[in-house]
ZAROTI-274397 format. One line per 4 residues: number of its first residue (from 1); for each residue x, y, z of N, C-alpha, C. Coordinates in steps of 0.2 Angstrom, whole numbers, plus 5000, padded with zeros to 4 digits. Example, Ala and Ser with C-alpha at 12.3 -4.5 7.8 and 13.67 -1.06 7.14 Angstrom:
2
1 = 5066 4972 5039 5062 4978 5039 5066 4984 5039 | 5064 4989 5035 5068 4995 5036 5064 5000 5039
//
This chain:
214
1 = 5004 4994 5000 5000 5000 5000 5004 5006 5000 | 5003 5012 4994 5006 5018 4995 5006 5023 5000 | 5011 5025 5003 5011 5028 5012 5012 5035 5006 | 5009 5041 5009 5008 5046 5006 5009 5051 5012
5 = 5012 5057 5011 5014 5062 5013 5013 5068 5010 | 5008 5072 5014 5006 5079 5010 5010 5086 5012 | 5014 5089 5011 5016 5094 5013 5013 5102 5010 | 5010 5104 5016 5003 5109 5013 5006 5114 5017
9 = 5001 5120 5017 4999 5125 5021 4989 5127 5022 | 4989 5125 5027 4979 5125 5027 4976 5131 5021 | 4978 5135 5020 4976 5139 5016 4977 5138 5008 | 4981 5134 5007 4982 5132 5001 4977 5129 4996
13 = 4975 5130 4991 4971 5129 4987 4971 5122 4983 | 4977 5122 4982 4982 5118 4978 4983 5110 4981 | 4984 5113 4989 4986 5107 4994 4978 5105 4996 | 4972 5106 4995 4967 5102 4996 4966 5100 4990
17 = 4966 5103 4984 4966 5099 4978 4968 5092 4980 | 4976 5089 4981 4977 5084 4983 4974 5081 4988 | 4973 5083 4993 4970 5081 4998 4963 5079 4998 | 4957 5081 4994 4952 5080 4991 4953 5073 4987
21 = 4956 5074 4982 4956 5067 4978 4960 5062 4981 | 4964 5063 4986 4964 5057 4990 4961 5054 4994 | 4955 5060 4999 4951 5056 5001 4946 5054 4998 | 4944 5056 4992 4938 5053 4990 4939 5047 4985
25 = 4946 5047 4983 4948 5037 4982 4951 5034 4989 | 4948 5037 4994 4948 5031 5000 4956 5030 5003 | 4961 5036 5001 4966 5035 5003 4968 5038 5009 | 4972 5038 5015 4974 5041 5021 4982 5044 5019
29 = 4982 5049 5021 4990 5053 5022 4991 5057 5029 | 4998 5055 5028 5000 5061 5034 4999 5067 5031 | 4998 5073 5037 5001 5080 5035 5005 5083 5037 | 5007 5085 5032 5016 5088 5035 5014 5097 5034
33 = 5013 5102 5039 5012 5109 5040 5018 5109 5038 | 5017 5116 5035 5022 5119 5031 5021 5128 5033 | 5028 5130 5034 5024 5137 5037 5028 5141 5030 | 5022 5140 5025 5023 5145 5022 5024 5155 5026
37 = 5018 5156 5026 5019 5162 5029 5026 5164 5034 | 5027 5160 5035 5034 5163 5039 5041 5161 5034 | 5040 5160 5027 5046 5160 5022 5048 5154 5022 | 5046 5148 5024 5051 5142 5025 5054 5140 5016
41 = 5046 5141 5014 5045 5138 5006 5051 5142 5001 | 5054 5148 5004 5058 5152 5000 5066 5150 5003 | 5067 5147 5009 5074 5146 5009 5078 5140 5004 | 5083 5142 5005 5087 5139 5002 5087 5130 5003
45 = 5088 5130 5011 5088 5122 5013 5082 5119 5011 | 5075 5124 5012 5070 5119 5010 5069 5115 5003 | 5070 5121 4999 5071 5120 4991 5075 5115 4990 | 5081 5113 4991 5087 5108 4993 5082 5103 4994
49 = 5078 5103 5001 5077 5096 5003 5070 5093 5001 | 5065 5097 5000 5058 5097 5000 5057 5097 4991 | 5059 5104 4988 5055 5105 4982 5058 5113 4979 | 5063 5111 4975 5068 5114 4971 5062 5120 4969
53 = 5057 5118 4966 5054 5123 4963 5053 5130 4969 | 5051 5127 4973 5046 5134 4979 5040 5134 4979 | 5037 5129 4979 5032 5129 4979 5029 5124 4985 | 5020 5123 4987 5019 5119 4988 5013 5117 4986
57 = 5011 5112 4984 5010 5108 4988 5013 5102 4987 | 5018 5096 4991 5021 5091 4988 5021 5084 4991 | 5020 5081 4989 5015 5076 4989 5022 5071 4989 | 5023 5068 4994 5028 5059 4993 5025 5053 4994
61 = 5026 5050 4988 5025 5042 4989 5029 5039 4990 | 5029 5035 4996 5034 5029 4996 5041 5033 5000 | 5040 5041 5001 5049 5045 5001 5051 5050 4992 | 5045 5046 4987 5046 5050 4983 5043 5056 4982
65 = 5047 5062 4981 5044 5070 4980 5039 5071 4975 | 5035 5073 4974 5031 5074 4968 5028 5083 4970 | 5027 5086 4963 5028 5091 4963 5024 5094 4958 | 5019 5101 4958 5016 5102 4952 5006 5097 4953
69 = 5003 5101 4956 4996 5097 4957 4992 5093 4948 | 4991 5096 4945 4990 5093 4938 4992 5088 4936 | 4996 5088 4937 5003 5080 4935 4999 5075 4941 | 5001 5078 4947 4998 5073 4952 4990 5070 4951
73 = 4986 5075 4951 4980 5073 4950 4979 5067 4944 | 4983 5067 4941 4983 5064 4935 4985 5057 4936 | 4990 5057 4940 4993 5050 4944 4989 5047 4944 | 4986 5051 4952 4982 5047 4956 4975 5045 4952
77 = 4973 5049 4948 4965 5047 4943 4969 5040 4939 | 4973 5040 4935 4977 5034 4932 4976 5029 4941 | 4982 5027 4944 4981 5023 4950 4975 5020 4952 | 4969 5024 4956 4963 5022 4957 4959 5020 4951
81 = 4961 5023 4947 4954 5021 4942 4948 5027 4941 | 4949 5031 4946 4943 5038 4948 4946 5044 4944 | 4940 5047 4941 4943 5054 4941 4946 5055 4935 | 4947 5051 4931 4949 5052 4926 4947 5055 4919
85 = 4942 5053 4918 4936 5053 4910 4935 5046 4910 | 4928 5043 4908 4927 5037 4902 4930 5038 4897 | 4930 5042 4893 4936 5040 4886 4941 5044 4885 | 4942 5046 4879 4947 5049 4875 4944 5057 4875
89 = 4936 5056 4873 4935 5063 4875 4933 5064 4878 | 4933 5064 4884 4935 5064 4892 4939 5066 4894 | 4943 5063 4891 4950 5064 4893 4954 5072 4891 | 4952 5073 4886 4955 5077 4881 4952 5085 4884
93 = 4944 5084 4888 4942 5090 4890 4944 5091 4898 | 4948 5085 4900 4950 5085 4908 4957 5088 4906 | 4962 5090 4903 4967 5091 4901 4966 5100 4899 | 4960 5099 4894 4959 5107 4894 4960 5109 4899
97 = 4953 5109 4903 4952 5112 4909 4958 5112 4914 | 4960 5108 4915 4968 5108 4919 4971 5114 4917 | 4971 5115 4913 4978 5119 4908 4975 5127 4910 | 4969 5126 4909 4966 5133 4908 4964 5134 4915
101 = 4961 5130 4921 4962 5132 4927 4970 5134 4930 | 4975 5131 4927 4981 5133 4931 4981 5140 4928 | 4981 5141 4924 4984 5148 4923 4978 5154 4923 | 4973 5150 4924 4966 5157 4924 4963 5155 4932
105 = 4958 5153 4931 4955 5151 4938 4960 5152 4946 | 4959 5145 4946 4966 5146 4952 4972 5150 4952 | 4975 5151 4947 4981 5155 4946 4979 5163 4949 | 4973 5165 4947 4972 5172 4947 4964 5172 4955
109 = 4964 5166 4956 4960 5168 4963 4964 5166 4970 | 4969 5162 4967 4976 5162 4974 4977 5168 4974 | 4981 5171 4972 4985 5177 4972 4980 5182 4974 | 4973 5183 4972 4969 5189 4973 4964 5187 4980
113 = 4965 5181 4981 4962 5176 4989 4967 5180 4996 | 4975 5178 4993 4979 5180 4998 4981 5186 5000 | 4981 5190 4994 4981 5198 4995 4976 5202 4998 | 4968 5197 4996 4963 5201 5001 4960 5198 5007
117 = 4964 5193 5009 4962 5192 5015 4969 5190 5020 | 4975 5188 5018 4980 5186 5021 4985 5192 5022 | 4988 5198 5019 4991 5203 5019 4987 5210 5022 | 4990 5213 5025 4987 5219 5030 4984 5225 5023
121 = 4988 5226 5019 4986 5230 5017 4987 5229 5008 | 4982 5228 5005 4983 5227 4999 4983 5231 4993 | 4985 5231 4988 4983 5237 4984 4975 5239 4979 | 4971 5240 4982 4964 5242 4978 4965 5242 4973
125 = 4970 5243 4968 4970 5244 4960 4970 5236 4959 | 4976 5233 4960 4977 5226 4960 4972 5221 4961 | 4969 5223 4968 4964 5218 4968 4957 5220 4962 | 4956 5225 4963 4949 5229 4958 4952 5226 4951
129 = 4957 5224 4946 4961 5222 4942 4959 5214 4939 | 4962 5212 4946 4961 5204 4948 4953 5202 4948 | 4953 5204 4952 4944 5203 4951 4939 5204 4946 | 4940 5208 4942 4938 5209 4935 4941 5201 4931
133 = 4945 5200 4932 4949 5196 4928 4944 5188 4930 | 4945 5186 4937 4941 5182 4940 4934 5182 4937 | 4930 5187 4939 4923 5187 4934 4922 5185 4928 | 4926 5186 4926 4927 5183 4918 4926 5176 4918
137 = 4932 5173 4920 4933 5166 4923 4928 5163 4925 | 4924 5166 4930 4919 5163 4933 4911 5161 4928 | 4912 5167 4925 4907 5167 4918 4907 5161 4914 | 4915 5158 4912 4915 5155 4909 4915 5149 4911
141 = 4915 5147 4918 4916 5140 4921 4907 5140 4921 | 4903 5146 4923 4898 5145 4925 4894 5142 4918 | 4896 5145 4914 4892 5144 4909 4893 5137 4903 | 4900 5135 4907 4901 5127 4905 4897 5123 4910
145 = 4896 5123 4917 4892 5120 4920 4885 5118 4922 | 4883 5127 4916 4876 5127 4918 4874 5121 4912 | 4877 5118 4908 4875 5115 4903 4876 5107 4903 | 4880 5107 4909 4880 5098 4909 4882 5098 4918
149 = 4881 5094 4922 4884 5093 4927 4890 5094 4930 | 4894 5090 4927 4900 5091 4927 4904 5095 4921 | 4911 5097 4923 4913 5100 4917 4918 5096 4910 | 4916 5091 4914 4919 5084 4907 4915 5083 4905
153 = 4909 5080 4908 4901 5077 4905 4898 5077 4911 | 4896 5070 4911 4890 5068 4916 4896 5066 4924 | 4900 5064 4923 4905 5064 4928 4912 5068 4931 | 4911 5066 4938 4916 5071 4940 4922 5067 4939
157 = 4927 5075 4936 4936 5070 4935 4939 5076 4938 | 4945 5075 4939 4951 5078 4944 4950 5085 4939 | 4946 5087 4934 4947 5094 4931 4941 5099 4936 | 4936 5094 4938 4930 5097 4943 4934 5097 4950
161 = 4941 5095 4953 4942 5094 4958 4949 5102 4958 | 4950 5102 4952 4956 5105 4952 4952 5114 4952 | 4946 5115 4947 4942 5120 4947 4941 5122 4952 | 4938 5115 4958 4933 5121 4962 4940 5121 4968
165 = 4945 5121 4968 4948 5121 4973 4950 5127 4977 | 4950 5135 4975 4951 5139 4979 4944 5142 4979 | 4939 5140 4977 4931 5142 4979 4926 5139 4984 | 4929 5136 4987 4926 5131 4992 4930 5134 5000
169 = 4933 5138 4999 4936 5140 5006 4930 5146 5011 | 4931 5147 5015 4925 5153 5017 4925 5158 5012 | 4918 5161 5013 4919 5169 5007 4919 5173 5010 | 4922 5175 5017 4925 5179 5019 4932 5180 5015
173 = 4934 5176 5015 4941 5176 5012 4942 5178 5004 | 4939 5177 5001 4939 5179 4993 4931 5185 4993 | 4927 5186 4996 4923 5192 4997 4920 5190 4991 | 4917 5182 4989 4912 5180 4984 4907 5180 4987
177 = 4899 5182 4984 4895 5178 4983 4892 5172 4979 | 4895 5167 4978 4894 5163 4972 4889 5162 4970 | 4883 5162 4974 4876 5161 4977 4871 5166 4971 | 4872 5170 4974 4869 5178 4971 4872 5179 4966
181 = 4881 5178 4963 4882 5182 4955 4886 5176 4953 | 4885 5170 4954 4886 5165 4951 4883 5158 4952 | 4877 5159 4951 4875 5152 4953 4876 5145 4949 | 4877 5145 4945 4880 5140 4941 4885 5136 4945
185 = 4888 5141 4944 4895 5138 4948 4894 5137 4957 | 4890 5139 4960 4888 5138 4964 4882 5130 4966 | 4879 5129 4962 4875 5123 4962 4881 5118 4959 | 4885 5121 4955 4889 5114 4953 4895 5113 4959
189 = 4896 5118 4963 4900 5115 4968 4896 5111 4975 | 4890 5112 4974 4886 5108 4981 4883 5100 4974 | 4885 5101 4970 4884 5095 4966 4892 5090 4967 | 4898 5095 4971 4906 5092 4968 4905 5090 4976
193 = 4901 5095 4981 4900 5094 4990 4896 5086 4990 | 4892 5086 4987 4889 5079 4987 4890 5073 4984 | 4899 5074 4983 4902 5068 4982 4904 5063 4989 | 4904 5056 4989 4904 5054 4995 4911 5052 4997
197 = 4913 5057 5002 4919 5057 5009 4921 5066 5005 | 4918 5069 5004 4920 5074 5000 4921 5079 5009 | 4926 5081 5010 4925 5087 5015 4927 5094 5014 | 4928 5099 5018 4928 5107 5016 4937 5107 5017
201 = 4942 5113 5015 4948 5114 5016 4950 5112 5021 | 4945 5117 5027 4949 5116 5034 4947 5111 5040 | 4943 5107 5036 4943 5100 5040 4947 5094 5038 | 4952 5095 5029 4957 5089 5029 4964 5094 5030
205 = 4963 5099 5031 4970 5103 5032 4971 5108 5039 | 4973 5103 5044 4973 5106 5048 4981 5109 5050 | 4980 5113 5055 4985 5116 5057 4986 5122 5058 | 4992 5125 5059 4993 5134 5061 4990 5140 5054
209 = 4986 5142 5056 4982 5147 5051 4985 5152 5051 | 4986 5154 5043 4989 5162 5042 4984 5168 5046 | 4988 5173 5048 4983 5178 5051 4979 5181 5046 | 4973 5183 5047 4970 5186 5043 4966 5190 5043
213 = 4965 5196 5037 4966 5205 5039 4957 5206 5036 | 4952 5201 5035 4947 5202 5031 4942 5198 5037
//
C-alpha cells in the first residue's frame, strides 16, 4: 500500500486539491504543515530538501517527492481508476480544463484570495484588476456547468476537483458571493460537496492558520 505524505499549508488551494482526491479514492495521508507564511518555502535548505521549485503543495509516495498538482492529480486518477474521464474525449476535456484552470481560475484567485484576505494591506487597484479578471473566469466555468453537470460530462474527474479548489474556502476570504452572481457555479459546487467522503479545506487541512486582515 502507497504511504503518502502531504506537505501543505491550510490555506492552500492547491494542497486540498490533493488532499480531496485522495480522500475521495479512499486513501489516508499524513500532513506535514508547512509554514509558508513565515518564508520556509523560499529558503534555500528547504528548496534543497523538500522542492527545488518553491512551491507547495508536495506530495511523497513511498519517500518519493512529487511536485506540480496537475501531474499529480493525473497520477492518482490513472492509479485508482477515479477521476479520470470514460474516454478519450473525456479525457481530452479534463486536460483542457487543467491547463486553463492553472493559469486562469486558480492561478488568478490564489493570488487575489491571499492579498485580500492574508496581507494587511493590499493594493485596491490590483485587487479591483484581479477581480475583474476572475469574473470573467467565473462566467466561463459558469456557463460550461450550467449545461451539463460536470465540466467533462455527466461525471466528476480531477478537472472538477482542480476548478473548484480555491472556491470552496469561506467567502469571507475571497469576498464572493457565488450564490447571488454565480449560481451555476455555485450549484455545481454543492453538486462536487455531494460527492461521498467529500470534506471542506479546513477540515482535511489542519493546522497553524495564516493571520487574517478580512
Amino acid at each position: 500500500m502507497t504511504r503518502y505524505r502531504l506537505h501543505y499549508f491550510p490555506e492552500s488551494g492547491n494542497s486540498y486539491k490533493l488532499a480531496l482526491m485522495l480522500t475521495l479514492c479512499g486513501q489516508s495521508f499524513t500532513p506535514v504543515w508547512t509554514d509558508f507564511g513565515g518564508g520556509v518555502t523560499r529558503t534555500a535548505a528547504w528548496r534543497e530538501t523538500v522542492n527545488p521549485m518553491g512551491e507547495i503543495p508536495v506530495l511523497e509516495e513511498d519517500g518519493m517527492r512529487l511536485t506540480q498538482t496537475g501531474p499529480i492529480l493525473l497520477r492518482l486518477a490513472d492509479r485508482y481508476g477515479r477521476f479520470g474521464g470514460r474516454d478519450a474525449a473525456d479525457r481530452f476535456e479534463v486536460l483542457r480544463w487543467l491547463f486553463w484552470d492553472n493559469q486562469k481560475l486558480s492561478g488568478f484567485m490564489a493570488a487575489y484570495r491571499y492579498a485580500r484576505a492574508f496581507t494587511p494591506a493590499p493594493d485596491p487597484q490590483v485587487l479591483a484588476w484581479q477581480k475583474r479578471r476572475i469574473d470573467d473566469f467565473l462566467g466561463i466555468l459558469g456557463a460550461a456547468v450550467e449545461r451539463r453537470p460536470f465540466i467533462a460530462g455527466e461525471q466528476p474527474t480531477v478537472a472538477d476537483l482542480s476548478l473548484c479548489g480555491y472556491l470552496v474556502f469561506p467567502p469571507e476570504e475571497s469576498g464572493y458571493d457565488l450564490a447571488a452572481d454565480h449560481p451555476a457555479v455555485h450549484a455545481w459546487l454543492h453538486r462536487i460537496a455531494a460527492l461521498p467522503g467529500w470534506q471542506a479545506p479546513y477540515d482535511l487541512l489542519p493546522g497553524q492558520r495564516l493571520p487574517r486582515y478580512v
